[in-house]
C-alpha positions in Angstrom: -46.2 45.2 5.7 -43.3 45.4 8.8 -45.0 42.9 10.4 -45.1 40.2 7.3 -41.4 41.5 6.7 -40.5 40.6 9.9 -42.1 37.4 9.3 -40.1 36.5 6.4 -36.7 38.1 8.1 -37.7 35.4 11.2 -38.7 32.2 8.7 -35.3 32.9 7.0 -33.5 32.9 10.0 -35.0 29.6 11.5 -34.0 28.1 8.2 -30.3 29.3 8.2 -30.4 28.2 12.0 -32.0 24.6 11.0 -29.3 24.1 8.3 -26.7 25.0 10.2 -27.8 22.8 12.8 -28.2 19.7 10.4 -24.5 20.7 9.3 -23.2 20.6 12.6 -24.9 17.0 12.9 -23.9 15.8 10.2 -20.0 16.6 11.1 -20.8 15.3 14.6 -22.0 12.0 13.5 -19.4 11.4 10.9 -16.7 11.9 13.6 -14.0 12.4 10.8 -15.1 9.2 9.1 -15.2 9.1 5.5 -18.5 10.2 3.4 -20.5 7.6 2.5 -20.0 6.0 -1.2 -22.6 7.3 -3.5 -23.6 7.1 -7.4 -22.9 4.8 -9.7 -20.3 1.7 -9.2 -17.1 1.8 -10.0 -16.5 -1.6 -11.9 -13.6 -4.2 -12.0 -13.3 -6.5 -13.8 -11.4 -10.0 -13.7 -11.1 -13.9 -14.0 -10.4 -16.0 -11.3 -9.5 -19.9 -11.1 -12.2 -21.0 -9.3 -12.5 -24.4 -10.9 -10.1 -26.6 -12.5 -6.3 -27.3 -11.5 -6.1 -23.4 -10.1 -9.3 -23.8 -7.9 -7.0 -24.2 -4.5 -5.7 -21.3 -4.8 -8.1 -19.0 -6.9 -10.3 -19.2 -3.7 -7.3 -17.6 -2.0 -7.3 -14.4 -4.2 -11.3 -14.5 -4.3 -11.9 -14.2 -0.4 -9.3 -11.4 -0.3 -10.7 -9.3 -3.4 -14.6 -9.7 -1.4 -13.1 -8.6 1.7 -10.9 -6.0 0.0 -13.9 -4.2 -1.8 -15.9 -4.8 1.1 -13.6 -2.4 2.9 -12.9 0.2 0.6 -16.7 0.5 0.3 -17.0 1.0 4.4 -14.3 3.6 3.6 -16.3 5.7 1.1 -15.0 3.8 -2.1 -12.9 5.1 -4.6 -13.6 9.1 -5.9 -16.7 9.0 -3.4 -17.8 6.3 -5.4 -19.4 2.1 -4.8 -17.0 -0.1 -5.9 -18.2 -3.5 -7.6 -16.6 -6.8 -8.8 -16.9 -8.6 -11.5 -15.0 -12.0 -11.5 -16.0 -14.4 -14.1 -14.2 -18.3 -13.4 -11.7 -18.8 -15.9 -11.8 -22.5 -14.9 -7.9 -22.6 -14.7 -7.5 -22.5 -18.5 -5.3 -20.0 -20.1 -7.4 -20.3 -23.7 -10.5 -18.9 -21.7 -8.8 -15.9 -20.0 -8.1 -13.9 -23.2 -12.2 -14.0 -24.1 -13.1 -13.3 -20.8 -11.0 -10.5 -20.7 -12.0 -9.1 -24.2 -16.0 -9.4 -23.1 -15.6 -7.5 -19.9 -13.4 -4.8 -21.8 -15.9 -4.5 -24.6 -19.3 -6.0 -23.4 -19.7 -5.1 -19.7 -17.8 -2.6 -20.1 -15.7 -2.4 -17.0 -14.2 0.6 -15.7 -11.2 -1.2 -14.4 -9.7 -4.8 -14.7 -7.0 -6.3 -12.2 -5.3 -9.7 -13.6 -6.1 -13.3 -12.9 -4.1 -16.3 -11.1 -0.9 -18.5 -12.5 1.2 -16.6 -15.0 -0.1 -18.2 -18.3 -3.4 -16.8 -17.6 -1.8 -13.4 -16.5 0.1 -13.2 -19.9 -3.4 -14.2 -21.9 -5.2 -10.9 -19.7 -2.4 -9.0 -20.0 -2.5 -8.9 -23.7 -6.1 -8.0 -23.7 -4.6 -5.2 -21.5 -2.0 -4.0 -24.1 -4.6 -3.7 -27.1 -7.2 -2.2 -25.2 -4.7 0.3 -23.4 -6.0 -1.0 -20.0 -4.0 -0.5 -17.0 -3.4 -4.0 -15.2 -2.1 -4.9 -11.5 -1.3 -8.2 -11.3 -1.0 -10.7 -8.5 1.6 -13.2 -8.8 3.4 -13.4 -12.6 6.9 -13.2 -12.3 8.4 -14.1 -15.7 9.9 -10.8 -16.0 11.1 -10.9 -19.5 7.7 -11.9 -21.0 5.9 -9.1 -19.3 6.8 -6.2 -21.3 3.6 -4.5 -21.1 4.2 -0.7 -19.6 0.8 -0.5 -18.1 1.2 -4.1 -15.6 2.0 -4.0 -12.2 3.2 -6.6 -10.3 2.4 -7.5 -7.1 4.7 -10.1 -6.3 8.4 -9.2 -7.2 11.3 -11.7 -7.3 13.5 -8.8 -9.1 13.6 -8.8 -12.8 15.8 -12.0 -12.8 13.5 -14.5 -10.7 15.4 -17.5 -12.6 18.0 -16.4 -10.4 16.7 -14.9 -7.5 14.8 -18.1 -6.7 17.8 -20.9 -6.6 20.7 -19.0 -5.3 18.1 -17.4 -2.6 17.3 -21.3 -1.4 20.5 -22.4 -2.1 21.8 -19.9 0.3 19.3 -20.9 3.0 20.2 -24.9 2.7 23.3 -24.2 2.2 23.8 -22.4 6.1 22.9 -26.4 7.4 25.6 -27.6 9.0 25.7 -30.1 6.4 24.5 -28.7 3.0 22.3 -30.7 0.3 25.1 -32.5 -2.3 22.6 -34.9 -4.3 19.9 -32.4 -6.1 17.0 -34.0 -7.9 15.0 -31.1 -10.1 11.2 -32.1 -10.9 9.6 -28.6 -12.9 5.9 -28.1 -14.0 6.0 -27.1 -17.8 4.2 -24.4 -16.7 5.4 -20.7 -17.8 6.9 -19.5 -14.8 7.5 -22.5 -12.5 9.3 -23.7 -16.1 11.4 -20.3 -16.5 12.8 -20.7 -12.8 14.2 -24.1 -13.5 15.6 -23.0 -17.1 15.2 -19.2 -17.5 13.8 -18.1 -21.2 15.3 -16.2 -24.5 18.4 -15.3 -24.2 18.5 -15.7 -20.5 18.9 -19.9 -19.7 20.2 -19.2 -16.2 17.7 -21.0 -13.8 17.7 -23.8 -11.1 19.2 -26.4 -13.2 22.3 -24.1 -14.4 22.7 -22.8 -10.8 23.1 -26.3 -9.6 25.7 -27.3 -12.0 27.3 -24.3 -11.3 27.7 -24.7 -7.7 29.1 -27.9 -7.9 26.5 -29.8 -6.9 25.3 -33.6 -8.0 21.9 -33.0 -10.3 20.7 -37.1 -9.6 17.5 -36.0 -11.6 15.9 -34.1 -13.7 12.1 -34.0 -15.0 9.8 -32.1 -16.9 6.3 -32.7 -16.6 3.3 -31.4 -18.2 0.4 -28.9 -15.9 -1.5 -31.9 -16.5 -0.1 -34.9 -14.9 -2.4 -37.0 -13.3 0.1 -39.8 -12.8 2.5 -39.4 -10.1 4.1 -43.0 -9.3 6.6 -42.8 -11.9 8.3 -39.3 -11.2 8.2 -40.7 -7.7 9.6 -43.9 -8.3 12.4 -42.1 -9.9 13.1 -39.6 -7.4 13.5 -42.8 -5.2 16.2 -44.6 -7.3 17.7 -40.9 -7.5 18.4 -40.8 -3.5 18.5 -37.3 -3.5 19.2 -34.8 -0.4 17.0 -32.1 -1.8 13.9 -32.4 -4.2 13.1 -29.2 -6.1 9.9 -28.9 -7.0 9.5 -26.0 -9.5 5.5 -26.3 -9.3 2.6 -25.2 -8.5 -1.0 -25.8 -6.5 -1.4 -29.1 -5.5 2.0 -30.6 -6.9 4.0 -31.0 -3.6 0.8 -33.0 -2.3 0.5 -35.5 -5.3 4.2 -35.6 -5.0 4.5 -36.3 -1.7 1.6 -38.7 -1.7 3.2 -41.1 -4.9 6.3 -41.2 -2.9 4.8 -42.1 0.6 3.1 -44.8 -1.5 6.7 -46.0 -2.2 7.5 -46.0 1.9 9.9 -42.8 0.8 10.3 -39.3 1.8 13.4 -37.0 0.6 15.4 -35.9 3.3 14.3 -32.5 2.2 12.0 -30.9 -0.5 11.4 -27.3 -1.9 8.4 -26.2 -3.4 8.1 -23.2 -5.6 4.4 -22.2 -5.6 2.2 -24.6 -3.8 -1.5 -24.2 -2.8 -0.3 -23.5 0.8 -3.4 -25.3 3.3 -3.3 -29.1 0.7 0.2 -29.6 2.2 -0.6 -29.3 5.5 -3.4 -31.5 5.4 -0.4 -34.4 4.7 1.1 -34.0 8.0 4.1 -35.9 9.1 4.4 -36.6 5.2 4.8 -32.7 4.9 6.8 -31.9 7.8 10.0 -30.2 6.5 8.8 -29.1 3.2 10.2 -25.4 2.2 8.6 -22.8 -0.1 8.7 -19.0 -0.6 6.5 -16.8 1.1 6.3 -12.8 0.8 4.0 -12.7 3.7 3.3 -14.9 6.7 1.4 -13.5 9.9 3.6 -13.6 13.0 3.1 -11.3 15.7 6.4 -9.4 15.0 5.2 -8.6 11.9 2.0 -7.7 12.6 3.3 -5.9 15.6 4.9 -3.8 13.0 2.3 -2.8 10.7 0.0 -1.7 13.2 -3.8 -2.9 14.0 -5.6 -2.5 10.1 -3.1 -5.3 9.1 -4.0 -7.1 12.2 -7.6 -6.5 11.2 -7.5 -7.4 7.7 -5.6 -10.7 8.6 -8.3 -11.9 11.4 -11.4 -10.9 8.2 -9.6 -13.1 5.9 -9.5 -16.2 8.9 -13.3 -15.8 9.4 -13.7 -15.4 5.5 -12.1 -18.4 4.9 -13.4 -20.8 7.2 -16.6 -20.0 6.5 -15.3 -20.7 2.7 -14.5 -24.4 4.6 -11.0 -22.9 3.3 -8.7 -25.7 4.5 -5.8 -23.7 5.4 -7.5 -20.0 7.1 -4.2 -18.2 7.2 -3.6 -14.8 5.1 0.0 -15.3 3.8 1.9 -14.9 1.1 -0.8 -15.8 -1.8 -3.4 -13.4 0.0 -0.7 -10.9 0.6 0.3 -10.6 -3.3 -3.9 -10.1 -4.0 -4.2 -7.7 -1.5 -1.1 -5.8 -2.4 -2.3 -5.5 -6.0 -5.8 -4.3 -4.8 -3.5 -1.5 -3.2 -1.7 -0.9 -6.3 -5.0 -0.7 -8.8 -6.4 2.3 -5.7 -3.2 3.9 -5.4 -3.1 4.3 -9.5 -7.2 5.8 -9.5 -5.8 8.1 -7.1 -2.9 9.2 -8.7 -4.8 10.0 -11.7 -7.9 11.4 -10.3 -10.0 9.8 -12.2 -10.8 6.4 -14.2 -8.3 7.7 -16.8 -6.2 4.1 -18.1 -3.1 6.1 -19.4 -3.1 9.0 -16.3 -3.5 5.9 -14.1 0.1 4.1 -15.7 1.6 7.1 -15.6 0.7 8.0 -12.0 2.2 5.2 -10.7 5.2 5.5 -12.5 5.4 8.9 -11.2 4.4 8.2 -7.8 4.0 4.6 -6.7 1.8 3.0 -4.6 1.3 2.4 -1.2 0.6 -1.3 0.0 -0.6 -2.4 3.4 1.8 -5.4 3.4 4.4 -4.5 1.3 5.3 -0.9 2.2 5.8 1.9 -0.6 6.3 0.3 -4.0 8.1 2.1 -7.0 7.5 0.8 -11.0 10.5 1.2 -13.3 9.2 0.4 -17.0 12.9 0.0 -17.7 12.7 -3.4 -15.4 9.2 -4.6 -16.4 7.8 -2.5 -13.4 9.5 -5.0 -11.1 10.9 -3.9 -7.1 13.6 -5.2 -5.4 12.1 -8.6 -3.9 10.8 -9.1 -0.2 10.9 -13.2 -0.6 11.8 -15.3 2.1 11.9 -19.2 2.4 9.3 -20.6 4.5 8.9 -24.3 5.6 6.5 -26.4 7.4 7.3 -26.7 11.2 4.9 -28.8 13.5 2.1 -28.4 11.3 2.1 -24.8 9.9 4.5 -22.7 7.9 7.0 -20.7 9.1 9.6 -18.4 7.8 13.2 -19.2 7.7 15.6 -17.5 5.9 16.9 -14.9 5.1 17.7 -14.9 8.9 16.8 -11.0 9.6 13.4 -11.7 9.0 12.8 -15.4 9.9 10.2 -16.3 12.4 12.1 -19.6 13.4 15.4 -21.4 12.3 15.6 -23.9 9.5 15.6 -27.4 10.1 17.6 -29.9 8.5 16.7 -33.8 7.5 15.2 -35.3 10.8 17.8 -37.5 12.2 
């Protein structure tokens, strides 16, 4: 009997010595690194613009949300869980995105949803949000006013008055050239927010066009065109007659290009052009016809920058390149479009975690509470009392020997703005 005792004392042992071993190992080969992701997924949902008039830049937000969940994943997820997601292609039209929406709330049942592209569709997914008490970042919407919803989060900020923000911002910048635009010719998408920055909304009618007038400046022109114009000459043909110093181009995606292209077809180029939210590789494939064109920009990858944010940002940014030429992506650079996804991928972790769990209402209220922290936007606080939007970290970029570069405001420009060619 003592010796089978000490038999079972000595087999006891070995196994408290094996495990203890395996523990050890198992610290040793983790080397601090994060447990692996485990269980079921966690699942978010979404549309994208993948086709249609969106498709330029919907590819944008698509290669940063793949290489976003690709490295949360390698990171040990989110609450030691697989993260999964599921985009369905909205084709760029806003009557799809509400559907959509509703079947991944109800029918695939998604633990999470972040919003789409363009700001029509965000305010179709946004009130699928609302009724279904969902919590929503959201990349790039900025009509303020309109998105009343306590539970969005905005990922691009202009400040809760972007109809203002916008033109006095670019006014500023054109107006430090030594000799300052006069002659203002104002060419706006009908689209919702590219529409809302030339003439504000509601009570609000401040915008690009008021601002002008305002200043004292000479509004030669002034056009409205559908989301759908396929018919460029005319608008160009009038900007011509107009001989203005500035075009403003309140659009979006591919506008500058057709724009740009109808008017080289005319022998003309403005002297200079702004425009708001442009696909940003089409425009460089114009070259010389390009050259000079200003936009805004939240985010563009200069080494000072970079330099300040430290090596993951560094990281992240050479991914997307690869990503995106493999994509065949005809611009490869992570700026300010990619920037805006990738901060509200930040914003939808940061609320999981301030909740502690896939709770939609702990999650709005956590950041609320607490924020969120973004890789390439810093700390960001949500006041429900301004729509949830921050104080804006917009600059004014413009094309410079064949790639973008930031200009204004001058404390954070990359290079100095150019005036007309001579």
């Amino acid at each position: 009997m003592l010796r089978n005792a000490r038999r079972r004392l000595g087999a006891v042992a070995a196994v408290i010595v094996l495990l203890a071993t395996a523990a050890c190992e198992s610290k040793s080969e983790g080397d601090g690194a994060p447990a692996a992701a485990s269980g079921e997924p966690i699942v978010v949902g979404s549309t994208l613009s993948l086709s249609g008039a969106f498709a330029a830049t919907g590819a944008i937000h698509k290669i940063a949300g793949e290489e976003y969940i690709d490295r949360l994943n390698k990171e040990g997820g989110l609450l030691g869980r697989p993260v999964k997601w599921t985009v369905r292609d909205d084709e760029s039209d806003q009557a799809k995105v509400s559907t959509l929406y509703e079947q991944l709330i109800t029918q695939d049942k998604v633990d999470l949803i972040i919003g789409p592209y363009a700001t029509p569709n965000i305010l179709s997914a946004m009130a699928v949000a609302a009724r279904h008490k969902y919590t929503m970042p959201q990349h790039t919407a900025v009509i303020a006013p309109l998105l009343t919803y306590e539970c969005q989060f905005p990922a691009w900020s202009i400040g809760p008055t972007p109809n203002q923000f916008v033109p006095t911002q670019l006014y500023e910048a054109v107006g430090s050239l030594p000799t300052p635009p006069k002659r203002i010719a104002i060419l706006t998408n009908q689209n919702g927010s590219t529409d809302f920055v030339s003439y504000g909304a509601g009570a609000n009618k401040t915008g690009a066009v008021s601002i002008t007038k305002d200043r004292g400046l000479d509004l030669v022109l002034e056009v409205r065109y559908p989301p759908a114009t396929t018919d460029w000459a005319p608008i160009a043909a009038q900007v011509r007659d107009a001989k203005p110093d500035l075009v403003i181009n309140d659009g979006l995606g591919v506008d500058p290009v057709n724009l740009l292209q109808a008017m080289a077809q005319l022998n003309y180029k403005p002297p200079m052009m702004f425009s708001l939210f442009p696909a940003p590789g089409p425009p460089l494939g114009l070259g010389a016809k390009a050259d000079g064109l200003l936009s805004v920009s939240i985010f563009e990858p200069n080494k000072a920058t970079l330099d300040k944010l430290g090596p993951k940002a560094t990281e992240i940014v050479n991914d997307f390149k690869t990503r995106a030429a493999a994509a065949k992506l005809p611009y490869t650079v992570f700026e300010t479009q990619a920037a805006a996804s990738w901060n509200a991928w930040d914003i939808l972790v940061s609320a999981v975690l301030a909740a502690g769990k896939l709770d939609q209402q702990a999650m709005c209220d956590g950041l609320h509470s607490k924020g969120a922290e973004t890789t390439f936007a810093g700390k960001l606080t949500f006041d429900p009392k301004q729509n949830n939007f921050w104080p804006s970290n917009q600059m004014i970029k413009q094309i410079q020997n064949g790639d973008w570069v930031t200009v204004w405001p001058k404390d954070r420009a990359a290079g100095d703005l150019r005036g007309p060619a001579a």
